[in-house]
C-alpha positions as CSV (number, residue, x, y, z in Angstrom):
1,X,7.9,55.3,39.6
2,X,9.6,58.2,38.2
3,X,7.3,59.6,36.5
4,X,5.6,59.7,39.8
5,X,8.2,61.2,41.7
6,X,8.7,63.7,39.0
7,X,4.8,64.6,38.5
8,X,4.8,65.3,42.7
9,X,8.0,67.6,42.5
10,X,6.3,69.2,39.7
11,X,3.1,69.8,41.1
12,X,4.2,70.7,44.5
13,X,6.6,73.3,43.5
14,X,3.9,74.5,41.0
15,X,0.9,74.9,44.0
16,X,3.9,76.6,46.4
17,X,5.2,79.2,43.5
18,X,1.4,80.0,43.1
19,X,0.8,80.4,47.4
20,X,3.8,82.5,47.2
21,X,2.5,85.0,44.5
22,X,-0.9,85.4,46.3
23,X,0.7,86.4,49.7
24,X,2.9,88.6,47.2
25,X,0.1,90.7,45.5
26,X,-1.7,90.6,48.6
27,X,0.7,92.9,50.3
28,X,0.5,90.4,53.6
29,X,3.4,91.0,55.9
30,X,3.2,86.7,57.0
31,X,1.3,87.7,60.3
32,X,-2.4,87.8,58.7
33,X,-5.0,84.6,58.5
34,X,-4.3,83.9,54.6
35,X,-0.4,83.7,55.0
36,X,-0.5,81.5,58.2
37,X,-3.1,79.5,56.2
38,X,-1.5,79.3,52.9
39,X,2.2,78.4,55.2
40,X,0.0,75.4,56.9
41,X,-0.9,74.3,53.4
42,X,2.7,74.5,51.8
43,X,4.0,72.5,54.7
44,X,1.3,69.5,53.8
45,X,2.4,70.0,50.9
46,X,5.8,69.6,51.5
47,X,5.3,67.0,54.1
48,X,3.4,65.1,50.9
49,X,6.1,65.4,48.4
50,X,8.6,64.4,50.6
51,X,6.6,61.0,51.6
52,X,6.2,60.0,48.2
53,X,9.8,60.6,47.7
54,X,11.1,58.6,50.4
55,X,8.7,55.7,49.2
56,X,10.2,55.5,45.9
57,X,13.3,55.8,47.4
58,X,12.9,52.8,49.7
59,X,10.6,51.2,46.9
60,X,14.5,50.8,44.8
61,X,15.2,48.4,47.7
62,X,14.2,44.9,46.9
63,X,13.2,43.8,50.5
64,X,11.2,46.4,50.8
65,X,9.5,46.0,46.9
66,X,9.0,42.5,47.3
67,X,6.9,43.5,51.0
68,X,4.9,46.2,49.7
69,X,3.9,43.3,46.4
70,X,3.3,40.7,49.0
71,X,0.8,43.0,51.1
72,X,-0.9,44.6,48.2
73,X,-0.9,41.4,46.0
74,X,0.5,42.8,43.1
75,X,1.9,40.6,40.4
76,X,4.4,42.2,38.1
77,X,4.5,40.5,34.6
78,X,8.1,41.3,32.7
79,X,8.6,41.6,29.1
80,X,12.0,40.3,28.2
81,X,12.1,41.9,24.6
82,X,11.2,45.2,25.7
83,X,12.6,45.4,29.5
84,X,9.6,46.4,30.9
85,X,8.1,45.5,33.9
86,X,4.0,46.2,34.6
87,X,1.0,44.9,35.7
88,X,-0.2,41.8,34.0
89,X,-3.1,43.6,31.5
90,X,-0.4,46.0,30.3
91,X,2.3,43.5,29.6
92,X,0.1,40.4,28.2
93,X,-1.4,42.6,25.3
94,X,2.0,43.5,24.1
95,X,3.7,40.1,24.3
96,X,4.9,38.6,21.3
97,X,4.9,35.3,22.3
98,X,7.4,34.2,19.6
99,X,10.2,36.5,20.9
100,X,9.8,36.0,24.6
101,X,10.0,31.9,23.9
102,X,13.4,33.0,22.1
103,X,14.7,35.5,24.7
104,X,13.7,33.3,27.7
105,X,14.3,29.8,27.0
106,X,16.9,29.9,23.2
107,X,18.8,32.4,24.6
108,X,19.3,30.8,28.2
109,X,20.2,27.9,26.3
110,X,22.9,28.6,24.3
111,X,24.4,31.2,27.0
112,X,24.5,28.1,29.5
113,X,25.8,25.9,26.4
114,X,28.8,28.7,25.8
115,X,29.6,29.2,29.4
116,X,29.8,25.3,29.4
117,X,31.6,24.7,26.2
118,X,34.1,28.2,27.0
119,X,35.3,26.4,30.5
120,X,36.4,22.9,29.1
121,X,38.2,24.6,25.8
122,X,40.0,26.9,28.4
């Protein structure tokens, strides 16, 4: 998501630096067919970066996450040993299926035994 977010900025500010130096060493005083054309292109541009921004912002939000998974039926697979979330190919060939049986059901265990245990001692 962030590299996303980050690649757009990037790119967008990259494209409008270069529109910028053509209308420069072209001399154009922002009246002429190429500056009006290159301004309509910056604003799609703008209007495109700020789009995907605003997705990823409202993307953080879980109801809105869990809506855009349920319409595109995405499944996100998580890796407990590496805290990574991704889309089942790029998580199952990773897994180590010895560590996430620790992690999700050893560890749940004896956190739930310790919380148990810690409230009758106390």
């Amino acid at each position: 998501d962030k590299q996303v977010m980050g690649f757009s900025e990037r790119t967008g500010t990259f494209i409008i630096c270069v529109f910028a130096l053509i209308l420069n060493s072209t001399g154009s005083d922002g009246t002429d067919s190429l500056a009006v054309g290159l301004g309509t292109l910056i604003n799609v541009i703008i209007l495109v970066d700020v789009s995907i921004l605003v997705f990823f912002l409202l993307y953080d939000y879980q109801c809105v996450a869990t809506c855009v998974k349920n319409r595109t039926g995405i499944f996100t697979f998580r890796d407990i040993t590496t805290d990574r979330s991704d889309t089942a190919p790029n998580i199952i060939e990773g897994w180590d299926i010895r560590r996430e049986l620790k992690f999700r059901i050893w560890h749940n265990f004896w956190d739930s035994m310790l919380l148990h245990c810690g409230k009758e001692v106390a």
